[in-house]
C-alpha positions as CSV (number, residue, x, y, z in Angstrom):
1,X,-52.4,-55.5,86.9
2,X,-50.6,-52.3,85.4
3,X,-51.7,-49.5,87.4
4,X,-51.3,-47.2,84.7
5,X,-53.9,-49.4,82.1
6,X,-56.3,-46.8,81.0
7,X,-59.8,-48.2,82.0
8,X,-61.6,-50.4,79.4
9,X,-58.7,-50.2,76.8
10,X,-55.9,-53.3,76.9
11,X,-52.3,-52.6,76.4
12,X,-51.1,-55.8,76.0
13,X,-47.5,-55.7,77.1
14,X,-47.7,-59.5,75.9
15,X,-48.2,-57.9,72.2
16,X,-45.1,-56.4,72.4
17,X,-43.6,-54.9,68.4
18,X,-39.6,-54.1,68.7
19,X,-39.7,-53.8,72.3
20,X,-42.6,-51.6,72.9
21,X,-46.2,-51.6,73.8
22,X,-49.1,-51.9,71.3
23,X,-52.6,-50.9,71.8
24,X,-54.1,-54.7,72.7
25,X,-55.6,-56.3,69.6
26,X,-54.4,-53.7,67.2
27,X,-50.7,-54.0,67.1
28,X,-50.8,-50.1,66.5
29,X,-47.5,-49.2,68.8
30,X,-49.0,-47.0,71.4
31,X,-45.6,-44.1,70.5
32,X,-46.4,-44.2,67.2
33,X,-50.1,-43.1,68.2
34,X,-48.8,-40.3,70.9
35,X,-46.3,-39.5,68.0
36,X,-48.9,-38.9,65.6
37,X,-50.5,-36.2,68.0
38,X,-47.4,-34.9,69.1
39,X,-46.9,-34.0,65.4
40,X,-50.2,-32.2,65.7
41,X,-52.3,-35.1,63.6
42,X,-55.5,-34.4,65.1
43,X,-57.2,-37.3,67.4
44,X,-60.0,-37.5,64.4
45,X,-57.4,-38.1,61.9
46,X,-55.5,-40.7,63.8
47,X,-58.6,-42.5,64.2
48,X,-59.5,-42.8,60.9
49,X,-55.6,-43.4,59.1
50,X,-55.3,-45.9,61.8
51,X,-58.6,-47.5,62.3
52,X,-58.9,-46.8,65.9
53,X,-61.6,-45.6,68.3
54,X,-61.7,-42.4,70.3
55,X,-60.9,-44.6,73.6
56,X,-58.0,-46.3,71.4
57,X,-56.3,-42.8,71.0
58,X,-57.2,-41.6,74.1
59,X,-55.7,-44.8,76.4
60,X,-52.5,-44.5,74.3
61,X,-52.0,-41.0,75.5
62,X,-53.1,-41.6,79.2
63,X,-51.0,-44.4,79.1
64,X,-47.8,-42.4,77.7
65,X,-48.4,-39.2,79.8
């Protein structure tokens, strides 16, 4: 088990897109998410473009921090 799986959220490294991790189920590439924020697209907004939950958002950046 990946230590650094955020709780309840799946990264499935098995889902891997170009080479890197997607949010488990999703597809959604967990840097284009933490890019998305980065870029100051607010967590609300992410959800809704992407079609993603609070947690979804949330374990991508735990995950990347």
């Amino acid at each position: 088990m990946d230590s650094r799986k955020p709780t309840g959220i799946t990264i499935d490294r098995r889902q891997i897109r170009f080479g890197k991790p997607v949010i488990g189920r999703t597809r959604m590439p967990v840097d284009m998410v933490v890019g998305k924020i980065a870029g100051g697209m607010a967590v609300d907004a992410v959800m809704k473009e992407y079609d993603l939950t609070r947690d979804q958002v949330l374990a991508a950046l735990r995950y990347a921090a």
